[in-house]
C-alpha angles and dihedrals in degrees: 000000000000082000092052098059093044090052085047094051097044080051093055087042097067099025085072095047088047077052099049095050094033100056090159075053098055092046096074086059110111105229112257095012129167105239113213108187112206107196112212102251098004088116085161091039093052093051091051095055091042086054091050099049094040080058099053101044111185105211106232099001119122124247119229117189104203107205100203105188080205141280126298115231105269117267121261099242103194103100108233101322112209123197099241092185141000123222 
């Protein structure tokens, strides 16, 4: 389970980031939505997140399944990096 909620974390993670550079994306978004992630090929993780979310109903809130075909590798954050000098 302790995988699930990292994977779930790490989800959320860049789900907000997708939010944050995407703002015509965000505004589909129905305002104080439960979001529910499906991960491409997680069939246990899928059912996971379905069960918790089935526990902790929010009366009157919308549901938005969020289909993720998967994450890309991190990006490699140095900028062009050059060998000044060899040792």
């Amino acid at each position: 389970m302790k995988d699930y909620n990292d994977l779930h974390m790490h989800l959320i993670g860049e789900f907000n980031r997708h939010v944050m550079k995407h703002p015509g994306f965000a505004a589909r978004i129905p305002w104080e939505a439960k979001i529910v992630f499906q991960l491409e090929g997680n069939d246990a993780y899928n059912q996971w997140v379905r069960y918790i979310s089935e526990c902790h109903p929010e009366e009157g809130k919308p549901i938005l399944l969020v289909q993720v075909k998967g994450l890309r590798p991190p990006r490699f954050r140095i900028a062009r990096p050059v060998i000044a000098r060899s040792a």
